[in-house]
KENUMI-28735 format. One line per 2 residues: number of its first residue (from 1); for each residue x, y, z of N, C-alpha, C, O. Coordinates in pm, 1 decimal, padded with zeros to 6 digits. Example, Ala and Ser with C-alpha at 12.3 -4.5 7.8 and 13.67 -1.06 7.14 Angstrom:
2
1) 01319.0,-00569.0,00780.0,01230.0,-00450.0,00780.0,01320.0,-00330.0,00780.0,01423.6,-00331.9,00846.5  01285.0,-00225.0,00708.0,01367.0,-00106.0,00714.0,01290.0,00003.0,00787.0,01340.9,00113.8,00803.9 $
This chain:
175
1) -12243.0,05099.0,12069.6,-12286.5,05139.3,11939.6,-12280.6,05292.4,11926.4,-12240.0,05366.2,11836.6  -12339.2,05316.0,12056.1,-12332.7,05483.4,12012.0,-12232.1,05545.1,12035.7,-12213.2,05662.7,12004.7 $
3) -12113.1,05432.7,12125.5,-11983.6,05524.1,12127.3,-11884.0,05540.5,12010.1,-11797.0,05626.9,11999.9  -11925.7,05399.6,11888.0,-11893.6,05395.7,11794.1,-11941.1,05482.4,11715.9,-11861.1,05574.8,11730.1 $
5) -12022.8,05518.4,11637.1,-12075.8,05657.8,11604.1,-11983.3,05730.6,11620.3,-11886.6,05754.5,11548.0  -12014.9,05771.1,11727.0,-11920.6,05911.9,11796.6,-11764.5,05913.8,11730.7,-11707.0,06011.9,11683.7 $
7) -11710.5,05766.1,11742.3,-11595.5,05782.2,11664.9,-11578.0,05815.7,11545.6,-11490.9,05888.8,11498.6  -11639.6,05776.0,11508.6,-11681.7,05724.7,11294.5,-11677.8,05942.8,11302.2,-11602.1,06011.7,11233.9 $
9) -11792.4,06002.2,11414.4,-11795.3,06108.3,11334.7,-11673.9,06205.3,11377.4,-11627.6,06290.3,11301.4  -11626.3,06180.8,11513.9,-11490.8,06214.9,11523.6,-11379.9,06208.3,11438.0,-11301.6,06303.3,11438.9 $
11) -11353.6,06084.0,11342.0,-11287.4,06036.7,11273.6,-11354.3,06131.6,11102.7,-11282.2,06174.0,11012.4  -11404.6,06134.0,11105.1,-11500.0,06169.8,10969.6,-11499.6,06312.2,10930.9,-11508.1,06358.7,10817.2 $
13) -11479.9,06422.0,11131.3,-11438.9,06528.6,11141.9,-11363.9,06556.6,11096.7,-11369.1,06636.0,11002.8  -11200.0,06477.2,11165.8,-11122.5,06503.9,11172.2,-11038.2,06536.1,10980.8,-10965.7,06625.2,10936.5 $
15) -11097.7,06414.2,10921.8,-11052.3,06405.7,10756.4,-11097.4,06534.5,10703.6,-11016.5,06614.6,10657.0  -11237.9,06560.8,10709.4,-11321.3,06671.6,10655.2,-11151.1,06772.2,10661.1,-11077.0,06807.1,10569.2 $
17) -11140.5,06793.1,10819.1,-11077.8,06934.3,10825.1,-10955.2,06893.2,10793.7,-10893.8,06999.4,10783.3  -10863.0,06786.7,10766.9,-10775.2,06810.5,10666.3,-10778.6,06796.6,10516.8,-10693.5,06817.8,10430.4 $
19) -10886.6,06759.9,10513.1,-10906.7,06765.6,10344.4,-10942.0,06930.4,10307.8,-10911.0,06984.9,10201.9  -11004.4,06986.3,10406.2,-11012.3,07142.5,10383.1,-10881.4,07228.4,10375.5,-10874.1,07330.5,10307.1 $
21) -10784.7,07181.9,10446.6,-10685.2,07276.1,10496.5,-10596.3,07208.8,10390.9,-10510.5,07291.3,10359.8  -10575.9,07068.0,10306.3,-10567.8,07038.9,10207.3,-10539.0,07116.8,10058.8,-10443.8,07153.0,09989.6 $
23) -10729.4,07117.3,10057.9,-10727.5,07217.4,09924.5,-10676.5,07379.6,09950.8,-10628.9,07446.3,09858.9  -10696.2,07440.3,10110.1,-10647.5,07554.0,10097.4,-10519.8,07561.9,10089.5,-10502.9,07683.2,10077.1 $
25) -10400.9,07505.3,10088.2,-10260.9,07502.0,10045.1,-10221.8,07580.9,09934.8,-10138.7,07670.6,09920.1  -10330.4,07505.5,09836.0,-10270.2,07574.1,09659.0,-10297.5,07721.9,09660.8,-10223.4,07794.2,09594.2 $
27) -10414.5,07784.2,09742.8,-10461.0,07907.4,09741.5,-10381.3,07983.3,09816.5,-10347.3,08093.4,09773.3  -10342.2,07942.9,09928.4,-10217.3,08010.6,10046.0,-10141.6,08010.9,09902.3,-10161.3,08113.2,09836.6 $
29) -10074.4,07931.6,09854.9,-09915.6,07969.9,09822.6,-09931.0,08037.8,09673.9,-09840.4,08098.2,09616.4  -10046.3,08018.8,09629.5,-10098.6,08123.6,09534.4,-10074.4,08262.6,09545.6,-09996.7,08320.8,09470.0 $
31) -10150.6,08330.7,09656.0,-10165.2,08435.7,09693.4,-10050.5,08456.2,09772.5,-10037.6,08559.5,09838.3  -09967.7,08368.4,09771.6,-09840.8,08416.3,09832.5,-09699.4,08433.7,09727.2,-09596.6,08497.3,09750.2 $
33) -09726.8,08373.1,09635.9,-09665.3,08392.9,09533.9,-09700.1,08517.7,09436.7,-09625.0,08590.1,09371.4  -09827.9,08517.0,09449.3,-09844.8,08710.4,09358.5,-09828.3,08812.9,09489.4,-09855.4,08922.6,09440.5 $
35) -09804.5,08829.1,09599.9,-09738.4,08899.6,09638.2,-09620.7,08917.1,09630.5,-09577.2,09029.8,09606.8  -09530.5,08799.8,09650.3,-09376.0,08835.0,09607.8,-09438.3,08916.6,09480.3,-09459.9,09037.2,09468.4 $
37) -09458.4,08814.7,09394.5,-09406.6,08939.1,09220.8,-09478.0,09061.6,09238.7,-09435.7,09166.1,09189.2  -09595.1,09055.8,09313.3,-09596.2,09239.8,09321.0,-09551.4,09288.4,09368.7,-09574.7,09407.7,09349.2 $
39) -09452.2,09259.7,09469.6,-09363.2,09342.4,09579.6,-09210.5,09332.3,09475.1,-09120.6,09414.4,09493.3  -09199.4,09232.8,09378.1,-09080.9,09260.9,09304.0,-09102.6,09392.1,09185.5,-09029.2,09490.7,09178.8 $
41) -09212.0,09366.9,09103.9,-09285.8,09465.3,09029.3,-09267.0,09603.7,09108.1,-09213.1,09705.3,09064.2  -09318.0,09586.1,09221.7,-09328.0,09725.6,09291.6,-09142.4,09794.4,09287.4,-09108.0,09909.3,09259.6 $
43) -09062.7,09687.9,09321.7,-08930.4,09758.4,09369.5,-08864.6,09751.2,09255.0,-08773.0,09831.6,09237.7  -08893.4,09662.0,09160.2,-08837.2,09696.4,08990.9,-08852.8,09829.1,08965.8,-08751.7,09891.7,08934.0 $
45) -08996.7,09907.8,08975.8,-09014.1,10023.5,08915.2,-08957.1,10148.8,08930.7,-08942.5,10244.6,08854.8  -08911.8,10113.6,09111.7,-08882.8,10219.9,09237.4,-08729.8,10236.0,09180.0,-08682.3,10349.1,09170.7 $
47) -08653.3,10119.8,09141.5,-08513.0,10097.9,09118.5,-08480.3,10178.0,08980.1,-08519.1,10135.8,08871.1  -08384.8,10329.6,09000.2,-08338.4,10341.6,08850.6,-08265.4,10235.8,08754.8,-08179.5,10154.9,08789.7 $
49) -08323.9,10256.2,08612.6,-08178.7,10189.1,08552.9,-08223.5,10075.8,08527.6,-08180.5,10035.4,08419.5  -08325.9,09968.6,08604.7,-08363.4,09857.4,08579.7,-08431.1,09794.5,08439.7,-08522.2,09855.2,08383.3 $
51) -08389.7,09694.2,08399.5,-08451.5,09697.8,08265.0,-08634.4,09617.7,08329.6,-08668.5,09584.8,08443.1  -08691.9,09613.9,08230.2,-08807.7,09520.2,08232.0,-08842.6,09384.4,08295.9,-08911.2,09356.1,08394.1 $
53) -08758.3,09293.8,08189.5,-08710.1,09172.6,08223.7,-08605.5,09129.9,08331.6,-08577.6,09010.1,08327.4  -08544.7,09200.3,08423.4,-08434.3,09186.2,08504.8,-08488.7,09090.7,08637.6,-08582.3,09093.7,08717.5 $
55) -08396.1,09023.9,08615.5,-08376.1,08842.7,08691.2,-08415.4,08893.9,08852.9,-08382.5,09010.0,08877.3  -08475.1,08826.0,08952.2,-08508.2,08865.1,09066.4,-08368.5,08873.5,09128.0,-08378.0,08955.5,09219.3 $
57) -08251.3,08830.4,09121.5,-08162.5,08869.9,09192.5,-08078.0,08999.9,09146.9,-08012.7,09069.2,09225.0  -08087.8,09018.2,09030.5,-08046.1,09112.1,08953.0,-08142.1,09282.3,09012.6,-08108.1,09398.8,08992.0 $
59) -08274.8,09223.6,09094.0,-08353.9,09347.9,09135.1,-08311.1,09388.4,09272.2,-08299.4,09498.9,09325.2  -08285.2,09229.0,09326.9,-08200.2,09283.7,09477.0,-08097.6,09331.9,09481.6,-08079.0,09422.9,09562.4 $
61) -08006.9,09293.3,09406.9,-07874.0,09352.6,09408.4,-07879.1,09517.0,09351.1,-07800.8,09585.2,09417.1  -07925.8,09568.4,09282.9,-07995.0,09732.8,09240.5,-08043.4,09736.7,09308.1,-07949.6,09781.6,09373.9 $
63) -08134.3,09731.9,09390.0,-08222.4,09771.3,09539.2,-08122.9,09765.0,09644.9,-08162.0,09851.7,09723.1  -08042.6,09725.9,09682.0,-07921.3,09710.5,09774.6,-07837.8,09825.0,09705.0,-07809.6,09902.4,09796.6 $
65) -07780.6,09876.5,09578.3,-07675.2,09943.7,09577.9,-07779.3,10053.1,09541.5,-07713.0,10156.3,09551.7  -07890.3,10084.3,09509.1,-07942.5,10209.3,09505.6,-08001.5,10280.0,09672.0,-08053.5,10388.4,09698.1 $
67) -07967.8,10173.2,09751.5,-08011.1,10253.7,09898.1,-07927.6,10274.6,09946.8,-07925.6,10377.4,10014.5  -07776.0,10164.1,09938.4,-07655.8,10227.0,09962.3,-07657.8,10369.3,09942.9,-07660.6,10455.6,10030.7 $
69) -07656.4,10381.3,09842.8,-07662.3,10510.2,09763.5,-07743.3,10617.5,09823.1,-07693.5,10722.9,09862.9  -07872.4,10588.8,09829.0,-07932.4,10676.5,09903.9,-07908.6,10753.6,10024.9,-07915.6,10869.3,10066.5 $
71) -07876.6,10633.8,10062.8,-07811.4,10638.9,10220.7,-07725.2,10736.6,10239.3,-07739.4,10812.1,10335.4  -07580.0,10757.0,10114.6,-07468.1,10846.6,10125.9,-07547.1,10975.3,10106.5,-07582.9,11052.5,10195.5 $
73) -07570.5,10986.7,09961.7,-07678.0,11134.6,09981.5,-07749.9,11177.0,10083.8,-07720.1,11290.9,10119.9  -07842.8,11120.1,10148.9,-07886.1,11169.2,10287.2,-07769.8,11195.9,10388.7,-07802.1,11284.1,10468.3 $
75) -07662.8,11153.4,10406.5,-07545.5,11147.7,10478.8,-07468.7,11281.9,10476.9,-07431.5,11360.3,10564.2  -07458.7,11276.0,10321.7,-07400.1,11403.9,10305.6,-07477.8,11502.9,10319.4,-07434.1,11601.6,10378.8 $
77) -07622.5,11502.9,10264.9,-07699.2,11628.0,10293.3,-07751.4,11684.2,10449.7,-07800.3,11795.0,10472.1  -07728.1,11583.1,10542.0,-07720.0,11590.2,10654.1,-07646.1,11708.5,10753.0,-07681.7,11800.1,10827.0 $
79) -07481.9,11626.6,10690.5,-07394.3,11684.0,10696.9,-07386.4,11848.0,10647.8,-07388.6,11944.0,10724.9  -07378.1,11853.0,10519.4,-07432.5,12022.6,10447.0,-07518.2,12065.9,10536.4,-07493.2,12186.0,10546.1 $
81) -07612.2,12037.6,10613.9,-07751.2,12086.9,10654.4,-07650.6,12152.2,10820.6,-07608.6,12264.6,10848.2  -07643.9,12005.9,10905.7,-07581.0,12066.0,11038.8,-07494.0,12197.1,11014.5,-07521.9,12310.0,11055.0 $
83) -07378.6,12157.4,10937.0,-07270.9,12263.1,10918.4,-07311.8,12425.7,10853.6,-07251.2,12532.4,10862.8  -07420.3,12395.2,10797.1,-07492.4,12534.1,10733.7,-07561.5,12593.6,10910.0,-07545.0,12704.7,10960.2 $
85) -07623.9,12496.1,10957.8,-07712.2,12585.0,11076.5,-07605.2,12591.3,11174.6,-07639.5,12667.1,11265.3  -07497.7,12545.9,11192.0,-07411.4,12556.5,11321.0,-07303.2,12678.3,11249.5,-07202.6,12708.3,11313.9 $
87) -07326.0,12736.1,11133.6,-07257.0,12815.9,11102.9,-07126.0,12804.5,11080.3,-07053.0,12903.6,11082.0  -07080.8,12681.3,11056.5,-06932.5,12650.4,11044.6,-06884.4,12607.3,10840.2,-06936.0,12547.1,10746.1 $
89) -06791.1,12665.6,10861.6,-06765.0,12669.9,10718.3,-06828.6,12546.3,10610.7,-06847.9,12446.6,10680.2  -06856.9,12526.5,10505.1,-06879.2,12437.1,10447.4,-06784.0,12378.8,10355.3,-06722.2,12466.0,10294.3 $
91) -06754.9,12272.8,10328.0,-06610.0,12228.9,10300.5,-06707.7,12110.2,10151.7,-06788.4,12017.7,10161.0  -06658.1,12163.5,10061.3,-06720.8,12030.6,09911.5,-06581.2,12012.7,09881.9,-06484.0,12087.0,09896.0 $
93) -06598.0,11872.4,09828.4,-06481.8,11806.1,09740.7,-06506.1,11693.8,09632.1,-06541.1,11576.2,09642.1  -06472.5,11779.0,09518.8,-06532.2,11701.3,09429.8,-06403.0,11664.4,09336.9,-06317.5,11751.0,09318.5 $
95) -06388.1,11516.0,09270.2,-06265.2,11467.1,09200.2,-06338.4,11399.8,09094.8,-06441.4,11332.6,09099.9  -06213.0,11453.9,08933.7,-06213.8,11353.6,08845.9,-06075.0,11282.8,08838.5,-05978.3,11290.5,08914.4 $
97) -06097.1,11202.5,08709.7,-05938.4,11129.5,08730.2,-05823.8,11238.5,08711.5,-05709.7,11195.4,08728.2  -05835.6,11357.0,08683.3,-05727.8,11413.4,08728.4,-05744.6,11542.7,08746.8,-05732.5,11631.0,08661.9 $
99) -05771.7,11553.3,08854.6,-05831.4,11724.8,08873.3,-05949.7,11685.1,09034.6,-06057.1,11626.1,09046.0  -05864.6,11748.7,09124.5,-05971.1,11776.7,09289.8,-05988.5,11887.7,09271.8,-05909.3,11961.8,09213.5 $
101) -06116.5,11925.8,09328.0,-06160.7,12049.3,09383.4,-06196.5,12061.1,09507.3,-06288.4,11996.3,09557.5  -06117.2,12156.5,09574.7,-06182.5,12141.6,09717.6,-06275.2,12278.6,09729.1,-06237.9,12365.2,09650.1 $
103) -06365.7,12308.3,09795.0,-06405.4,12428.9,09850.4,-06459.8,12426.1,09952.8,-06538.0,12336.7,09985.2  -06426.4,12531.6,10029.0,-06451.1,12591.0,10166.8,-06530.0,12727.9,10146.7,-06502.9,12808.3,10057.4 $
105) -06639.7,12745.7,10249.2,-06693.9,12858.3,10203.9,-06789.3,12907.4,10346.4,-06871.0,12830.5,10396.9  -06771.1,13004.1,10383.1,-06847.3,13100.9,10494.9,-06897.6,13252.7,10456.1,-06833.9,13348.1,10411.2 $
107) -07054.9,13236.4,10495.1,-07010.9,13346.6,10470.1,-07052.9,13388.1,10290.6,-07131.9,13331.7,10214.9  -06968.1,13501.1,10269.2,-06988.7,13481.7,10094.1,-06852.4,13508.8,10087.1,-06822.4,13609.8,10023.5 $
109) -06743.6,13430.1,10147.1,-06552.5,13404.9,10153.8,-06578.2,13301.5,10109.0,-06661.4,13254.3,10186.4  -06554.5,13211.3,10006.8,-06460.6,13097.5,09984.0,-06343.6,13076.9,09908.3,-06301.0,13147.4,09816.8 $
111) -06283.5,12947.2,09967.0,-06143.5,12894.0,09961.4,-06131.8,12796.0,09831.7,-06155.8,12678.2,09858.4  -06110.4,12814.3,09742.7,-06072.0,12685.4,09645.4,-05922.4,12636.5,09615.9,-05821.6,12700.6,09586.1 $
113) -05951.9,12455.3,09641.1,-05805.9,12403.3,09624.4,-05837.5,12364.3,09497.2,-05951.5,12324.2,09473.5  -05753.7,12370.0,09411.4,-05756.0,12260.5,09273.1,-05624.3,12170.9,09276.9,-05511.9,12219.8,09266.5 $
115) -05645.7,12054.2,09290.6,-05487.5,11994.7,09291.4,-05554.6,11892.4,09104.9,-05664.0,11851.5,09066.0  -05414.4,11893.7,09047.1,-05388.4,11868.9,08959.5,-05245.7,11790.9,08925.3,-05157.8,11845.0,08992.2 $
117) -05196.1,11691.5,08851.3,-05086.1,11673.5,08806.3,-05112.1,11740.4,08621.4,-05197.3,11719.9,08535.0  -04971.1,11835.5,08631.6,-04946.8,11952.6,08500.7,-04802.4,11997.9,08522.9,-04757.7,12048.8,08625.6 $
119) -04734.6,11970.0,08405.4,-04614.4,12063.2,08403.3,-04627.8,12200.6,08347.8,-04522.6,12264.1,08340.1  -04777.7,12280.2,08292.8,-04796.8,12364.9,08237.0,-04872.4,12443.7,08304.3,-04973.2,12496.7,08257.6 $
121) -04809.0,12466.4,08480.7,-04946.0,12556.8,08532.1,-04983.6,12716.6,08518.3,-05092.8,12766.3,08545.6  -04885.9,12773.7,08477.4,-04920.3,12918.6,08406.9,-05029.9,12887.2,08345.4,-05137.1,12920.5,08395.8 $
123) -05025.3,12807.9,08208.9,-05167.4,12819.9,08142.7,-05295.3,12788.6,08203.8,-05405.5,12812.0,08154.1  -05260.9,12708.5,08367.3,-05359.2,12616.7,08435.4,-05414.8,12778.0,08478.3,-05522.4,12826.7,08443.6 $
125) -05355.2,12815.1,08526.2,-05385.3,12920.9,08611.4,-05417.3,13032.3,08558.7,-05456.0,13123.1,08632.3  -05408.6,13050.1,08421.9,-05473.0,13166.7,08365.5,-05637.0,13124.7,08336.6,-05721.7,13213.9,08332.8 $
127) -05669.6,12997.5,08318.9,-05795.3,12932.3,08267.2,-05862.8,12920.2,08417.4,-05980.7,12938.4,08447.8  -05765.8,12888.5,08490.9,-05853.6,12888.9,08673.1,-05908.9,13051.0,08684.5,-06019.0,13071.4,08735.8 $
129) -05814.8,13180.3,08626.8,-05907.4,13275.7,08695.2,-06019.0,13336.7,08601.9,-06101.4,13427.0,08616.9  -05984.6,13241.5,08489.1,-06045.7,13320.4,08386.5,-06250.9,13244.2,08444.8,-06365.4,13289.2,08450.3 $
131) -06187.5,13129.1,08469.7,-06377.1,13049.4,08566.9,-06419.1,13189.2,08630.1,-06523.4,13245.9,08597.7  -06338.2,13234.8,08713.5,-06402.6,13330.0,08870.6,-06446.8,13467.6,08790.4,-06551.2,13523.1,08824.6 $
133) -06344.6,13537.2,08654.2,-06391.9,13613.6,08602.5,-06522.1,13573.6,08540.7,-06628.0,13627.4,08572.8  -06514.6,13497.9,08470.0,-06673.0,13441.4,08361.4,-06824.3,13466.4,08485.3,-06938.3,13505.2,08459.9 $
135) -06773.0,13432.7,08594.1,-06874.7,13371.8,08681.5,-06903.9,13524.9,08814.4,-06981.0,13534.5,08909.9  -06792.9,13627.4,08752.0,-06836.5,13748.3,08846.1,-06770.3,13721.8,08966.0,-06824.9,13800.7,09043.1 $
137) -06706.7,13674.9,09014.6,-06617.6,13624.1,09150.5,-06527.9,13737.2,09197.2,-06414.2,13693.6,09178.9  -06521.4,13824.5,09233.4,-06397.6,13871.4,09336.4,-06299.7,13808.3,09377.6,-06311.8,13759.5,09490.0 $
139) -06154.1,13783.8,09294.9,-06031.0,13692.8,09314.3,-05989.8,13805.0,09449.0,-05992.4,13926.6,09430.0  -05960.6,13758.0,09554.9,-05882.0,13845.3,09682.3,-05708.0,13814.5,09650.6,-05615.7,13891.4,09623.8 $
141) -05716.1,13636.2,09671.3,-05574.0,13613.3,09636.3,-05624.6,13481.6,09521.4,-05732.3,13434.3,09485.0  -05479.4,13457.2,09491.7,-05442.1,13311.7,09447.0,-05263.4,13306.6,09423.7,-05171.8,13380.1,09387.0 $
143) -05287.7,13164.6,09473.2,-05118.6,13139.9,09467.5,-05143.8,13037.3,09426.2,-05261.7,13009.8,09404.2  -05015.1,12920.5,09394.5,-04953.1,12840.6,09299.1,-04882.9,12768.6,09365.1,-04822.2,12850.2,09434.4 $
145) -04831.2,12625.0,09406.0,-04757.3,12554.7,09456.3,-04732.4,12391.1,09398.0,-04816.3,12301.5,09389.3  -04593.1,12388.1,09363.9,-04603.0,12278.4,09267.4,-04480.6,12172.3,09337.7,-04365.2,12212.4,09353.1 $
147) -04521.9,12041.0,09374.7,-04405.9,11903.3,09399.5,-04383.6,11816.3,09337.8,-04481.9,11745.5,09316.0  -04308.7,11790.2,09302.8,-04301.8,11654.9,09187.9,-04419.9,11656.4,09128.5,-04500.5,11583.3,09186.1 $
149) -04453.4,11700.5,09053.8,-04532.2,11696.7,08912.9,-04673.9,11721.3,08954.9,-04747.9,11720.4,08856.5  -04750.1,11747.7,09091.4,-04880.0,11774.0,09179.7,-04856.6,11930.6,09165.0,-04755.3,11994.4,09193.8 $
151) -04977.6,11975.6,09112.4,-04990.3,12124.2,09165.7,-05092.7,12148.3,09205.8,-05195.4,12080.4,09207.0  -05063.8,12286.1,09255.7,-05219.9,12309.2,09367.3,-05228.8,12449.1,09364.7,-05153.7,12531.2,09417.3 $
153) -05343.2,12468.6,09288.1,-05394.9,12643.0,09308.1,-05476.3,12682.8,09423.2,-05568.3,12606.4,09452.4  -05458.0,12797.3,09500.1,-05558.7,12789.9,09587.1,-05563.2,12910.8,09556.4,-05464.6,12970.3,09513.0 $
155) -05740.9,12995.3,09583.8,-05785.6,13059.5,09530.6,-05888.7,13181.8,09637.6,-06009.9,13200.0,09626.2  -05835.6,13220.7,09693.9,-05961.6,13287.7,09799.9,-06027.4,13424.2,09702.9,-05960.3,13498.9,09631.7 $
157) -06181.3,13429.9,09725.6,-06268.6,13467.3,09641.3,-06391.3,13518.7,09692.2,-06468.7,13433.4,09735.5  -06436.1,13664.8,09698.6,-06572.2,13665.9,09750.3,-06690.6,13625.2,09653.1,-06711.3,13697.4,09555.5 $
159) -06768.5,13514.6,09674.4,-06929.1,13459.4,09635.2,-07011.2,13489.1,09670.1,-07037.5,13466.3,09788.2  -07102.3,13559.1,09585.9,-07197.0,13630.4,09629.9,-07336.0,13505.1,09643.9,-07431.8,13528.4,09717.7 $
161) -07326.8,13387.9,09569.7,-07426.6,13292.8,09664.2,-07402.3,13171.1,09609.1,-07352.1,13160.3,09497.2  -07435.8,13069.0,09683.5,-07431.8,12912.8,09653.6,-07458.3,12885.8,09522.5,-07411.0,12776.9,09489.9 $
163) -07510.6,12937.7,09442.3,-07546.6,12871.1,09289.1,-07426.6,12918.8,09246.8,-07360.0,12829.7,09194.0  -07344.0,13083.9,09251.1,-07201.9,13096.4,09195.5,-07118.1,12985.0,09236.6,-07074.9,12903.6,09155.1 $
165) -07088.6,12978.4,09389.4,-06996.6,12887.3,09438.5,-07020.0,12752.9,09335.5,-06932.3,12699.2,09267.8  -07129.0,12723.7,09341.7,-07133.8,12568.5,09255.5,-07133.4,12602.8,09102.7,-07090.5,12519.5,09022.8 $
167) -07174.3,12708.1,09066.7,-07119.0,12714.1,08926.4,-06965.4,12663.2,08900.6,-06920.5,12573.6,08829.1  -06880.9,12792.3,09020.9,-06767.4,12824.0,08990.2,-06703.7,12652.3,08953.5,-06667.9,12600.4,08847.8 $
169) -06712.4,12594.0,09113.1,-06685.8,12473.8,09113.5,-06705.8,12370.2,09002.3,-06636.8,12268.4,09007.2  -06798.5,12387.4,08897.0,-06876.7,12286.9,08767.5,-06764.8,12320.1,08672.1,-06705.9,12237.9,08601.9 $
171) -06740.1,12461.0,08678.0,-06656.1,12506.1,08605.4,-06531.6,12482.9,08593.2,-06479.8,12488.2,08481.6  -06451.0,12449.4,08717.3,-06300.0,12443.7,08766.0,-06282.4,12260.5,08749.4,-06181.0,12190.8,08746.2 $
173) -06439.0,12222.4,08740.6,-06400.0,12033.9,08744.2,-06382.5,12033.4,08591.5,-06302.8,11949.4,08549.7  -06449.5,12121.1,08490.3,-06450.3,12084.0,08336.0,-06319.7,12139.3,08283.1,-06297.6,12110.7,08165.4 $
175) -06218.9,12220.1,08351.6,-06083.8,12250.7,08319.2,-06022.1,12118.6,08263.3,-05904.5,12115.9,08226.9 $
């Protein structure tokens, strides 16, 4: 009799504690479900560009190409950073659809390439020095070299500091 008991309350235990762990289910996946959306909320906001309403895969895929992204900028600024403290020239290259700029720069010497396709580079090249004049630049040289329809000014120039150099450069991409 009394080992029966013992079962009944063994048995009686045992229900109790899944009927508990039961009702706590809906509350686990409750509170597990407003964390996702606050952790989506959270990385919606973090993400440029995102609209309001934007579909949860629509937030991963912008969270994936905005760290890509990140990623290159730190990469490159990395890069700028070593090459500035190891003292070795600094080399930018910046392209639209038709017009590179390269620059090289040590120092307050830099090198500018502009490659271009133009059958009209006299006029290219009067508007290239007319940037370095506007911007106070010291032209040392510049020459002219043209192949099948590619030309390429290169431009050596004393810069008196990084905000000219990147002017100059803002300037030579809006040609």
């Amino acid at each position: 009799m009394q080992e029966m008991d013992q079962k009944e309350k063994m048995a009686e235990t045992s229900r109790s504690r899944k009927r508990k762990q039961r009702e706590d289910v809906p509350q686990t996946e409750r509170h597990r479900r407003l964390k996702i959306n606050e952790s989506f909320s959270m990385l919606q906001s973090m993400v440029p560009g995102l609209f309001p309403k934007a579909t949860r895969t629509r937030v991963i895929d912008e969270t994936i190409s905005y760290i890509n992204c990140l990623e290159h900028v730190l990469m490159t600024l990395d890069s700028k950073r070593r090459a500035t403290l190891a003292g070795l020239p600094l080399l930018l290259t910046q392209q639209n659809s038709s017009l590179t700029v390269e620059v090289s720069s040590s120092g307050n010497m830099a090198v500018f390439g502009i490659s271009f396709l133009s059958s009209s580079r006299q006029v290219t090249m009067v508007r290239v020095l007319e940037v370095f004049e506007t911007n106070q630049a010291e032209v040392l040289t510049a020459s002219v070299a043209s192949d099948f329809g590619l030309t390429r000014i290169n431009v050596t120039s004393v810069v008196l500091d990084r905000e000219s150099l990147e002017r100059i450069k803002m300037d030579l991409m809006s040609l």
